[in-house]
C-alpha positions in Angstrom: 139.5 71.2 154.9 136.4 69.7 153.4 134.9 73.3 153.1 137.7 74.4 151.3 137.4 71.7 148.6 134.2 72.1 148.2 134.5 76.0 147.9 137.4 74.8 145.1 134.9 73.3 143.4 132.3 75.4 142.9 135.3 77.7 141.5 136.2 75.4 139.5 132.5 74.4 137.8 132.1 78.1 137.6 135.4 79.0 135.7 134.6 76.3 133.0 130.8 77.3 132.7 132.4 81.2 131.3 135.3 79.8 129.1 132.3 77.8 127.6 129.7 80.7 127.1 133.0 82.9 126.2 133.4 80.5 123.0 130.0 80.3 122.2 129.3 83.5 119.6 126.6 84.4 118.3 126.0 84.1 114.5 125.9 87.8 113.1 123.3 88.3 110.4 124.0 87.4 107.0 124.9 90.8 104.4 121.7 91.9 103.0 120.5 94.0 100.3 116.8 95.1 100.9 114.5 97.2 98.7 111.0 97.3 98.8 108.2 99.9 98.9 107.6 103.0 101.3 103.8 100.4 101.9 106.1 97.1 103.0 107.9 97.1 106.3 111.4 98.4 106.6 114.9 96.5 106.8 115.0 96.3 110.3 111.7 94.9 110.6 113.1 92.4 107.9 116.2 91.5 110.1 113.5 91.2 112.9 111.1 88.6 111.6 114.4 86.7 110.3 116.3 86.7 113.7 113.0 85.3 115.5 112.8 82.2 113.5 116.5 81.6 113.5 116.7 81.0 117.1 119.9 81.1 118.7 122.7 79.6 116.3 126.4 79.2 116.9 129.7 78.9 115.2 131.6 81.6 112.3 128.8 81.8 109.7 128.7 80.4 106.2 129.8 83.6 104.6 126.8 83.6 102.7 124.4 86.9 101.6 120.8 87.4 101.5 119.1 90.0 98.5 115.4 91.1 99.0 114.0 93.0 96.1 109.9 93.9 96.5 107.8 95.2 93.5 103.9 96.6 93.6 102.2 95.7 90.0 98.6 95.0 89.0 97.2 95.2 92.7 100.0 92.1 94.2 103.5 92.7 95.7 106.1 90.5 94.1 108.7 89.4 96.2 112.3 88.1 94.8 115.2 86.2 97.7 118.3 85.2 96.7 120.6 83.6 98.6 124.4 84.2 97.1 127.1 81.5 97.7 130.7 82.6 98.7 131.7 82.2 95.2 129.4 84.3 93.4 126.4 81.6 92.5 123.1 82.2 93.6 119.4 80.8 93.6 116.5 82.8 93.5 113.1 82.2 94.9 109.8 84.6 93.9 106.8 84.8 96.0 103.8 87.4 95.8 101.0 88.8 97.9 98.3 91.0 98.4 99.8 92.0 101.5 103.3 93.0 101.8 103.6 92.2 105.3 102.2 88.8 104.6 104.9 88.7 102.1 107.9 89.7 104.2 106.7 87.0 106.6 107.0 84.6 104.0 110.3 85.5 102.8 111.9 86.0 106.4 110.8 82.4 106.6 112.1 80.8 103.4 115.6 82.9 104.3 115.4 81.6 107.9 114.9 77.7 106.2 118.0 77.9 103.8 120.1 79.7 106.8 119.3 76.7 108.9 120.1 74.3 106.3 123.7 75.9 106.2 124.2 75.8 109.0 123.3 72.4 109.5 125.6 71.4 106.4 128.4 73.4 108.0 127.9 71.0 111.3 128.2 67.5 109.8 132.0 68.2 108.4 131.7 68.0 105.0 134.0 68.0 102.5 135.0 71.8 100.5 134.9 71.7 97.1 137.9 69.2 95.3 138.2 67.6 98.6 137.5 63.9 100.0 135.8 63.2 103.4 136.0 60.3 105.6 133.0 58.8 108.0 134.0 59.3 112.1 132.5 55.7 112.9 135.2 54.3 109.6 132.4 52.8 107.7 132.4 53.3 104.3 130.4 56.0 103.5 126.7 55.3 101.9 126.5 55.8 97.9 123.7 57.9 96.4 121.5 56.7 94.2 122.5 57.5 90.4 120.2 57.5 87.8 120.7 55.4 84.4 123.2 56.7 82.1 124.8 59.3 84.4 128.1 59.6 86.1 128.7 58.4 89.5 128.9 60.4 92.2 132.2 61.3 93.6 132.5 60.5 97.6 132.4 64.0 98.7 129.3 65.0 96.6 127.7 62.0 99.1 129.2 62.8 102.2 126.4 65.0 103.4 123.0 63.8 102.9 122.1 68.0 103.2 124.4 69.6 101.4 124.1 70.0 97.4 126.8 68.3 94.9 129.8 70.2 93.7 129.5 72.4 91.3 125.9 72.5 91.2 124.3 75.8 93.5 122.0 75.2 96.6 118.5 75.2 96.6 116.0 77.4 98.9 114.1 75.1 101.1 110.1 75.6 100.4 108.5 76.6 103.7 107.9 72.9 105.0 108.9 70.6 108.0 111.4 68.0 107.4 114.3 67.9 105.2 114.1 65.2 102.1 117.0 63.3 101.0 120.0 64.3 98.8 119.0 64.0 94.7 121.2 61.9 92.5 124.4 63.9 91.3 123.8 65.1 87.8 125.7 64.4 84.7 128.6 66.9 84.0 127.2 67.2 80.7 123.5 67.6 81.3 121.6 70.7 82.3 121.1 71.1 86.6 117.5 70.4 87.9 118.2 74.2 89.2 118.2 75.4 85.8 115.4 73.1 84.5 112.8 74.6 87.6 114.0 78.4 87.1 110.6 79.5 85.3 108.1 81.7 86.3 106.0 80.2 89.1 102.2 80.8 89.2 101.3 83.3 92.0 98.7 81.7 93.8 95.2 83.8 94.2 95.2 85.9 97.2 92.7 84.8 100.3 89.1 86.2 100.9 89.1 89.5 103.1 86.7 90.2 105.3 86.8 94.6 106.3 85.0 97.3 108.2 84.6 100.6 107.7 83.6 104.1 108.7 82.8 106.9 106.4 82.2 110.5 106.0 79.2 111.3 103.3 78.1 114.1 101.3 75.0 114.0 99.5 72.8 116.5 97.1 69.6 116.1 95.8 67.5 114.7 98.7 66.9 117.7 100.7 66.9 121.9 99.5 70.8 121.8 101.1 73.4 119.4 101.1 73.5 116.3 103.6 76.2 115.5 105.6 76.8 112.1 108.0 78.5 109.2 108.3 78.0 105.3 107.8 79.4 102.5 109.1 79.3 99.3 106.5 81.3 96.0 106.1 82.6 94.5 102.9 83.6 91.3 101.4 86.3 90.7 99.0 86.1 86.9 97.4 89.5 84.8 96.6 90.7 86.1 92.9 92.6 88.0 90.6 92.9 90.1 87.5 90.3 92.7 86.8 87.3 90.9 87.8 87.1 90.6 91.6 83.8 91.6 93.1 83.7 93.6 96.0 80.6 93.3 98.0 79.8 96.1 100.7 76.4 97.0 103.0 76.0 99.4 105.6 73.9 101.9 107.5 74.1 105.6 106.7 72.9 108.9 108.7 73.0 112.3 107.2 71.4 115.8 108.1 71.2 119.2 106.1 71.2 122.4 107.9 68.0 124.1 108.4 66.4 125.9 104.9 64.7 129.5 105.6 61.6 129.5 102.7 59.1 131.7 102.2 56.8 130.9 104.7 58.7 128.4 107.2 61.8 126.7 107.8 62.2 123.4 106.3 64.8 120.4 108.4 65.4 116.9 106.6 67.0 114.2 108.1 67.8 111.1 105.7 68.5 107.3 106.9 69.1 104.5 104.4 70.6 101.3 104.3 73.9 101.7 102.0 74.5 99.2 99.5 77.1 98.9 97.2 79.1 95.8 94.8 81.9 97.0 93.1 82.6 94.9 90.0 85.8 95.5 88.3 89.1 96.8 89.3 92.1 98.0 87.9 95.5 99.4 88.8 96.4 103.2 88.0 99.4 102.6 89.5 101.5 101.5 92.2 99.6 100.8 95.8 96.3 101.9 94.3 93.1 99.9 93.0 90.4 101.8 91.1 87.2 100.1 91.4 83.8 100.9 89.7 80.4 99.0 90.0 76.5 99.0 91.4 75.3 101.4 94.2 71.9 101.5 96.1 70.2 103.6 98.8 66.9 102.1 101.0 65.1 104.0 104.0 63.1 107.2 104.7 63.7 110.9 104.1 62.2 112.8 107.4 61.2 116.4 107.1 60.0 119.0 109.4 58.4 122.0 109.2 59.4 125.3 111.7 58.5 129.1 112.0 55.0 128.4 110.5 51.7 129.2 111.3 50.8 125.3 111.0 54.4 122.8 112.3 54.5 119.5 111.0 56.4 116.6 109.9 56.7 113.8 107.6 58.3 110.7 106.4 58.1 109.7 103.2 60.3 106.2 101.7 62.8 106.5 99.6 64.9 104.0 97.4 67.4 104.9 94.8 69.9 103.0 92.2 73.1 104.3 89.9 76.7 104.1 89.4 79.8 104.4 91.6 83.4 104.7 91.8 86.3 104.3 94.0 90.0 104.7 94.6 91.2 102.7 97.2 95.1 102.7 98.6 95.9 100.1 101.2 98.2 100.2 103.8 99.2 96.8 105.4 95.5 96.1 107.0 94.1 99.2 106.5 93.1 101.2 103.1 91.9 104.8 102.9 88.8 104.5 99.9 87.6 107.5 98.1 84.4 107.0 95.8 81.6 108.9 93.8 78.4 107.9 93.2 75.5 109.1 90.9 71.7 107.9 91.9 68.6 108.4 90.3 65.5 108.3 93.0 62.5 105.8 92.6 60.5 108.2 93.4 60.4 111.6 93.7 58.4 113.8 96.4 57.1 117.6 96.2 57.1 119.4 99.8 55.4 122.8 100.3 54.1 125.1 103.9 50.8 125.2 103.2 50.1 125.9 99.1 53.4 126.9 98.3 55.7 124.5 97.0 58.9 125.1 97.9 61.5 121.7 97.1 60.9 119.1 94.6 63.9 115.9 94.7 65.2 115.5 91.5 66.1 113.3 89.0 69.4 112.6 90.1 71.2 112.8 93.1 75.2 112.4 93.8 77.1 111.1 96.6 80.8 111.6 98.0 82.5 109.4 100.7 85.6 109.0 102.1 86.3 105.8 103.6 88.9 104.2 105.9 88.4 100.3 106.1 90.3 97.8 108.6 90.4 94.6 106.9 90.9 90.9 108.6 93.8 88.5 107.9 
């Protein structure tokens, strides 16, 4: 008999634990219209970054919808939420970035603030619109401050110490801990604080970046035939904005031309130079693309070997060389693909010859092509 009891009330304890988790349903996301560029992440990964900071949430919804809209102009993403109300109202926040994915992060986590708010409002019982509201515990509910010479608050504009006064549309919560207390209720007659704060908002200047990168070169002008190699370099991109953000770069470089029949040998060069470049101004030709143009330099040794001659030999001479260059660079979340020109003018200038017979002279200016793909740091 005791068995049986006990067996009668595990059943029991059991039955009750699945009518609970039967009447617990989930929140579904929140209608949302999303448009940003092919560069940003998609909707889904949107919904994704939203869901994880929402945790797990419970009860009908607050019938509210979410509107993303993204924008790409003068080298930042611009980013505008707003959060609709039932009735049609809505309240707009802007935030931009020179990182869209940095970006959607941010708005996923300003939507996932004011969703939480809701809900929280939607817990504590308040009062709909027109309606009065009465404290469980029977004490009379507290009074909000009022400021001088406006209207008192009605008791169900006080009821909640979250939600927003009637009449007057919520607010997105900035990206903060804590929740502040309720403002005063405004005067019928004067304007809402959410009016007064509805201008443009500075965009604050992006971070440093830090990148590295590995190129493919082609150079003419130090050897009889074109070079071709590679260099590895990292670059530095200080906090700013507008045209003038400097863009500091250094590397190693390693190029090779293919072997030059001459009259009376076969000439090789081999050419290795420290790569050195600060870009000084930028500007946008259009959307997810910086044109950059500044300083280039080139420091190291040309090496060159003689073959198929009655006398083999080999030499290394210095070389150092300044000019111009320009780039295009598109970026892609943490990556950007960079293609630049430069144009060089040697600091010195060598004559090479088998035997008597000069056969290659560097000259006066040489040109440089590179295509670049850099991986930059958060």
């Amino acid at each position: 008999m005791r068995t049986v009891s006990s067996v009668l009330a595990v059943a029991h304890a059991v039955g009750f634990a699945l009518a609970l988790s039967s009447l617990a349903q989930a929140v579904p996301d929140p209608p949302l219209s999303y448009r940003a560029p092919d560069r940003c992440p998609t909707e889904e990964a949107f919904l994704g970054r939203l869901r994880s900071r929402l945790g797990p949430r419970q009860g009908p919804g607050s019938g509210r919808s979410l509107a993303v809209q993204i924008t790409f102009g003068n080298g930042r993403y611009a980013g505008q939420l707003s959060l609709v109300e039932v009735g049609g109202r809505s309240t707009t926040k802007t935030l931009s970035d020179a990182d869209c994915e940095e970006l959607v992060d941010a708005l996923a986590l300003v939507a996932a603030l004011a969703l939480e708010t809701d809900d929280r409002d939607a817990g504590t019982g308040s009062a709909p619109p027109g309606g009065s509201s009465s404290p469980a515990s029977g004490s009379p509910p507290a009074t909000a401050p009022v400021a001088s010479g406006s209207v008192p608050a009605s008791p169900s504009a006080t009821a909640s110490s979250v939600s927003p006064p009637v009449g007057v549309p919520g607010s997105l919560p900035a990206p903060t801990e804590g929740t502040s207390p309720a403002p005063p209720a405004p005067d019928a007659h004067e304007p809402s604080p959410a009016h007064e704060a509805s201008g443009p908002e500075a965009a604050p200047a992006p971070p440093p970046r830090l990148g590295l990168g590995l190129s493919g070169l082609v150079t003419t002008g130090p050897a009889p035939r074109p070079l071709l190699g590679g260099a590895l370099t990292a670059s530095w991109m200080p906090s700013g904005t507008g045209a003038f953000r400097p863009v500091l770069e250094i590397g190693g470089a390693v190029s090779a031309s293919p072997d030059a029949p001459e009259a009376k040998g076969t000439a090789g060069f081999t050419w290795l130079t420290a790569h050195a470049v600060a870009y000084l101004l930028q500007w946008p030709p259009g959307p997810g693309a910086l044109l950059r143009g500044g300083l280039a330099g080139d420091f190291g040794a040309l090496l060159a070997r003689g073959s198929d001659t009655t006398s083999p030999a080999s030499s290394s001479r210095p070389w150092a060389s300044l000019g111009g260059i320009v780039g295009v660079e598109v970026p892609a979340g943490r990556f950007a693909v960079r293609v630049s020109a430069a144009v060089e003018a040697p600091l010195r200038r060598d004559r090479y010859a088998f035997g008597s017979t000069d056969f290659f002279e560097v000259p006066d200016v040489i040109a440089t092509g590179a295509v670049s793909v850099v991986a930059y740091a958060r």
